[in-house]
N, CA and C atoms as an extended XYZ file, in Angstrom:
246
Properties=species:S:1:pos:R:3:atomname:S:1:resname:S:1:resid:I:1 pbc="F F F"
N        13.607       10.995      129.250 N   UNK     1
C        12.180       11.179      129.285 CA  UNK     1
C        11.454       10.087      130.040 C   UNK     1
N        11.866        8.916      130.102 N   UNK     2
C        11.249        8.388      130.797 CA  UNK     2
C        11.324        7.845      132.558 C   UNK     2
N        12.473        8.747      132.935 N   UNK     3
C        13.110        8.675      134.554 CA  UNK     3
C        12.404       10.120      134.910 C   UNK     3
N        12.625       11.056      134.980 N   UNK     4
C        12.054       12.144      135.518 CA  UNK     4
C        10.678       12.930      134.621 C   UNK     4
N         9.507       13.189      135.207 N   UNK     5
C         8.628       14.204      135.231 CA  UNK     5
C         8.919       15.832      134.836 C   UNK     5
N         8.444       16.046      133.732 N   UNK     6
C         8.791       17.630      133.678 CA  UNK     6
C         7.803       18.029      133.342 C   UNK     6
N         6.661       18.722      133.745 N   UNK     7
C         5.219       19.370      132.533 CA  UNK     7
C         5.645       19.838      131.666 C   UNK     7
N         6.579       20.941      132.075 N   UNK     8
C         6.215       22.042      130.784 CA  UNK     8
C         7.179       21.928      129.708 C   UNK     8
N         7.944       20.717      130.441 N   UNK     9
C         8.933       20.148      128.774 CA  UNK     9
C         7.592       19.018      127.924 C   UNK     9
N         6.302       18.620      128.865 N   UNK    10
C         6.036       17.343      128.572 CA  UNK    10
C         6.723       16.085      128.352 C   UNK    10
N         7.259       15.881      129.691 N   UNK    11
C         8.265       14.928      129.757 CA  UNK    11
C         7.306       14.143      131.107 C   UNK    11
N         7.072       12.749      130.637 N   UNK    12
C         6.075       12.339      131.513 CA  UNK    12
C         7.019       10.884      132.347 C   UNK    12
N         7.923       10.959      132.719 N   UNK    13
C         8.515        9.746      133.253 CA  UNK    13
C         8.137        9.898      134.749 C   UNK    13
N         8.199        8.955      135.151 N   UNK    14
C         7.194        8.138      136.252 CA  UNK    14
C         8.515        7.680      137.065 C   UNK    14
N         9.892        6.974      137.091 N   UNK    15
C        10.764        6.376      137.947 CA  UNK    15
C        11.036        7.204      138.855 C   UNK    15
N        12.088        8.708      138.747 N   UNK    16
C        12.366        9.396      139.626 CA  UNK    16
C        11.213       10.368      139.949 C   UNK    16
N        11.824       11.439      140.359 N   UNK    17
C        11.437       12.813      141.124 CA  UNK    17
C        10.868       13.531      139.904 C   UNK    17
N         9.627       14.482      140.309 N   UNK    18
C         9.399       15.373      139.540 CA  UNK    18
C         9.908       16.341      139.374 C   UNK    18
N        10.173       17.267      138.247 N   UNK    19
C        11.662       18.305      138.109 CA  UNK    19
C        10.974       19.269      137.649 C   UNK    19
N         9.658       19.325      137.421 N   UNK    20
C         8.783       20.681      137.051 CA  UNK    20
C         8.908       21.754      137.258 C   UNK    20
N         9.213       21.840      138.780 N   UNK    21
C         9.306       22.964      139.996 CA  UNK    21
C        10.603       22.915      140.354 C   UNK    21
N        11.725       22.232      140.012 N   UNK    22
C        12.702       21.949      140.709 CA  UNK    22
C        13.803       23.188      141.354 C   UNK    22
N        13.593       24.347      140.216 N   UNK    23
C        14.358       25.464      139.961 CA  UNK    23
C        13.857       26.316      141.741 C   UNK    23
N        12.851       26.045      142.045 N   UNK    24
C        12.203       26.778      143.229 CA  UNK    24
C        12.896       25.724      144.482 C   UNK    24
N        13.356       24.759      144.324 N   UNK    25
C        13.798       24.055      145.436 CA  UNK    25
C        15.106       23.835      145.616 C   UNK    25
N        15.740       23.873      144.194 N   UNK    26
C        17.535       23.544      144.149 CA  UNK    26
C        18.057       24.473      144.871 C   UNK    26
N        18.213       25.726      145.296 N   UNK    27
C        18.795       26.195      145.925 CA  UNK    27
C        18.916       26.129      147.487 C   UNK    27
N        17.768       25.307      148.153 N   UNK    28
C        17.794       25.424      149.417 CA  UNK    28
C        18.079       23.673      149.878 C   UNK    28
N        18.369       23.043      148.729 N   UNK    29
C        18.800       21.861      148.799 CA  UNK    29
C        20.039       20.777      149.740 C   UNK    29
N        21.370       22.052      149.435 N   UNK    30
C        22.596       21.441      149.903 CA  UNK    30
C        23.004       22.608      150.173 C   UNK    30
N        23.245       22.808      151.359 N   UNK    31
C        24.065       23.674      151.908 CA  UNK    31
C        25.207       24.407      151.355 C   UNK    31
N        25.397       25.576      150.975 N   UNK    32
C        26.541       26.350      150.556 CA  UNK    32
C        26.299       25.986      148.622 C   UNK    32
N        25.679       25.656      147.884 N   UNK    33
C        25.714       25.600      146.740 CA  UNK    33
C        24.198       26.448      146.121 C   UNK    33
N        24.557       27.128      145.017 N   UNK    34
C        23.593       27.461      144.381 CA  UNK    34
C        22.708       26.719      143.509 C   UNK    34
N        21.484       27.161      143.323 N   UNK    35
C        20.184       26.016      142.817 CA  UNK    35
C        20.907       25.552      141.280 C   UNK    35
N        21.645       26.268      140.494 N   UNK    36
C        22.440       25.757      139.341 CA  UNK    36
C        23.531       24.930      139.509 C   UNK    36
N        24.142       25.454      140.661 N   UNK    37
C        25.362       24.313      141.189 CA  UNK    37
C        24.593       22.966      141.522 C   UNK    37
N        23.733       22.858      142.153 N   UNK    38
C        23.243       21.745      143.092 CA  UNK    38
C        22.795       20.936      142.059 C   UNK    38
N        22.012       21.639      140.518 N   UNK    39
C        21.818       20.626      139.605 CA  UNK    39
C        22.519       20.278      138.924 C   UNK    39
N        23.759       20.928      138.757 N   UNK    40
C        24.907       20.125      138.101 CA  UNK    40
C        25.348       18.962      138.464 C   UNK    40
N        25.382       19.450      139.820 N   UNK    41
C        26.614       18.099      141.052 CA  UNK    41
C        25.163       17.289      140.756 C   UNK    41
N        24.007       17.031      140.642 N   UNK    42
C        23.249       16.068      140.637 CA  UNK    42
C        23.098       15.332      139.464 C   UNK    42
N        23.662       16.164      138.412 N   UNK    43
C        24.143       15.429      137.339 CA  UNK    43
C        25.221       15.019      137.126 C   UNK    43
N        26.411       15.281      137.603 N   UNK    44
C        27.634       14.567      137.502 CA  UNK    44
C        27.793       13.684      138.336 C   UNK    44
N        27.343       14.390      139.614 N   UNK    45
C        28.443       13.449      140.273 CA  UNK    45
C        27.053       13.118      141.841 C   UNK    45
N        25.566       11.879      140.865 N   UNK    46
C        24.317       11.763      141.646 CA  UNK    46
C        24.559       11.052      143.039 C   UNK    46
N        25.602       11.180      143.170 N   UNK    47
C        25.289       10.120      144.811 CA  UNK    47
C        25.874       11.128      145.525 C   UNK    47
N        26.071       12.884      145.201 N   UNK    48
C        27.017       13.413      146.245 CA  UNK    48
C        26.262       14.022      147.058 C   UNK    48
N        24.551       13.964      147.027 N   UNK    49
C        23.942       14.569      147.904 CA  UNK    49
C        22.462       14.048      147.728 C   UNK    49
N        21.484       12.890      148.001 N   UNK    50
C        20.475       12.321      147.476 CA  UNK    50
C        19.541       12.333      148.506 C   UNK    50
N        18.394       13.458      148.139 N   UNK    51
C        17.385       13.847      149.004 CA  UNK    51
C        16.500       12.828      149.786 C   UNK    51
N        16.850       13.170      151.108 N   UNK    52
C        16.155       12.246      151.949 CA  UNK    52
C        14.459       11.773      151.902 C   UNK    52
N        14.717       10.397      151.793 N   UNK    53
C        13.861       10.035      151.312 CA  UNK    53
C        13.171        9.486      149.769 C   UNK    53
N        14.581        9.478      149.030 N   UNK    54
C        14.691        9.252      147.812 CA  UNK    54
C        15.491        8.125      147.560 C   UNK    54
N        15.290        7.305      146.481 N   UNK    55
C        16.253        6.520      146.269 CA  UNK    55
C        17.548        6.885      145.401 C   UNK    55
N        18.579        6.387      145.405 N   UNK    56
C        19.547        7.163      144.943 CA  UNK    56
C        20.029        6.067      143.372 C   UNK    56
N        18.927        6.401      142.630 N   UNK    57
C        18.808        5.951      141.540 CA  UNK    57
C        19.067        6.508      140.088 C   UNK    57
N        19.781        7.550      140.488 N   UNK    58
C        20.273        8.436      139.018 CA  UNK    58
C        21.488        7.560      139.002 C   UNK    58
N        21.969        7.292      137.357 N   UNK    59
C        22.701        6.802      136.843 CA  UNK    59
C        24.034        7.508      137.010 C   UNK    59
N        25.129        6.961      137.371 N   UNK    60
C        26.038        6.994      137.326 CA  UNK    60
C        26.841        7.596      135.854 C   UNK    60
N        27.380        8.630      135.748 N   UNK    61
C        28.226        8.714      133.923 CA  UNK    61
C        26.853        9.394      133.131 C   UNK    61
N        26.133        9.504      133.257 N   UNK    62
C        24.626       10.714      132.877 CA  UNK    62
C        25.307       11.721      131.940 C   UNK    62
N        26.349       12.883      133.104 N   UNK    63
C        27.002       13.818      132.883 CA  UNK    63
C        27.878       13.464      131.198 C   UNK    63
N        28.154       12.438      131.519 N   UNK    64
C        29.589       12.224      130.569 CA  UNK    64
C        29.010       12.080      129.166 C   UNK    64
N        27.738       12.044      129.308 N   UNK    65
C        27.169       11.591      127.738 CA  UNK    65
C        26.723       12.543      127.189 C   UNK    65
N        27.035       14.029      127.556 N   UNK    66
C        26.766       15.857      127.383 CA  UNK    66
C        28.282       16.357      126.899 C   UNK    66
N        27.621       17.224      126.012 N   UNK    67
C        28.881       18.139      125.622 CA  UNK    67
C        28.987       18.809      127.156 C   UNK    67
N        29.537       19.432      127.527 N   UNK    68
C        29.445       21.435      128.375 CA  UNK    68
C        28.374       22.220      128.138 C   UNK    68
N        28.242       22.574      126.502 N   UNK    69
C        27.111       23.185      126.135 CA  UNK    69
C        25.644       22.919      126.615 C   UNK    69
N        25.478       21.361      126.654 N   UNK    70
C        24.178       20.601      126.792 CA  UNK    70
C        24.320       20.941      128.098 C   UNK    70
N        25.284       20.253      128.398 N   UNK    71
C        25.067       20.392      130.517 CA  UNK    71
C        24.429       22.146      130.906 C   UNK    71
N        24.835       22.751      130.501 N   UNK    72
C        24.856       23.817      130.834 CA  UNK    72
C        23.295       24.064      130.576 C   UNK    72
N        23.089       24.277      129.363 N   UNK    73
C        21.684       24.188      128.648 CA  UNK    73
C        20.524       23.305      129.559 C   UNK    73
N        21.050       21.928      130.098 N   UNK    74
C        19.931       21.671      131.199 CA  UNK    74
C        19.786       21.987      132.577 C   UNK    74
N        20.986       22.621      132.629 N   UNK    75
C        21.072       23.045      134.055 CA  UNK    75
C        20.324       24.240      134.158 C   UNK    75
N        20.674       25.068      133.182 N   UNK    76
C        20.126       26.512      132.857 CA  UNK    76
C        18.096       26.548      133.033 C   UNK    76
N        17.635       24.934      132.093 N   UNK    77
C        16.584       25.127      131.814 CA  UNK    77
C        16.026       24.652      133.458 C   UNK    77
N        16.681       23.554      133.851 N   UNK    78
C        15.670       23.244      135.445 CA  UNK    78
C        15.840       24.282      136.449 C   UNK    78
N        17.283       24.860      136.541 N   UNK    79
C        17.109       26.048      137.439 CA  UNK    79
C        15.863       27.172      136.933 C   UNK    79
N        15.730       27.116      136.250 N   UNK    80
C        14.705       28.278      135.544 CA  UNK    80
C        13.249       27.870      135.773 C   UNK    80
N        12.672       26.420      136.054 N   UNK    81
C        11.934       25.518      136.481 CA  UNK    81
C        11.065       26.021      137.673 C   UNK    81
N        10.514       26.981      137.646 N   UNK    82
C         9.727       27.264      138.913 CA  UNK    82
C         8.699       27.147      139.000 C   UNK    82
């Protein structure tokens, strides 16, 4: 909550990117991956594709501190993010 911006979770963090809308942009992000794929790999594994012009400041091991279920569950909710 306090690294990324979400409204409509009311999640007001100020460090990274805003993720409000994100679901409308993940897909046209990285070439050959879908807007659910692209937020996964940005949660596992954040340095494998870091939008120009951004700092590449997502934590390292993020992923690892999620069941499957959870991962899935946030991936599900930002792709849905439009």
């Amino acid at each position: 909550g306090a690294c990324h911006k979400h409204e409509k979770a009311g999640i007001a963090g100020a460090i990274a990117p805003d993720l409000t809308h994100i679901g409308s942009v993940a897909g046209k992000r990285k070439p050959g991956l879908s807007g659910g794929d692209y937020i996964r790999e940005s949660i596992l594994a954040p340095t494998a594709f870091v939008v120009p012009g951004q700092p590449p400041i997502m934590p390292p091991g993020f992923g690892d501190k999620m069941t499957a279920s959870e991962l899935e569950m946030v991936v599900k909710f930002l792709a849905d993010s439009k």
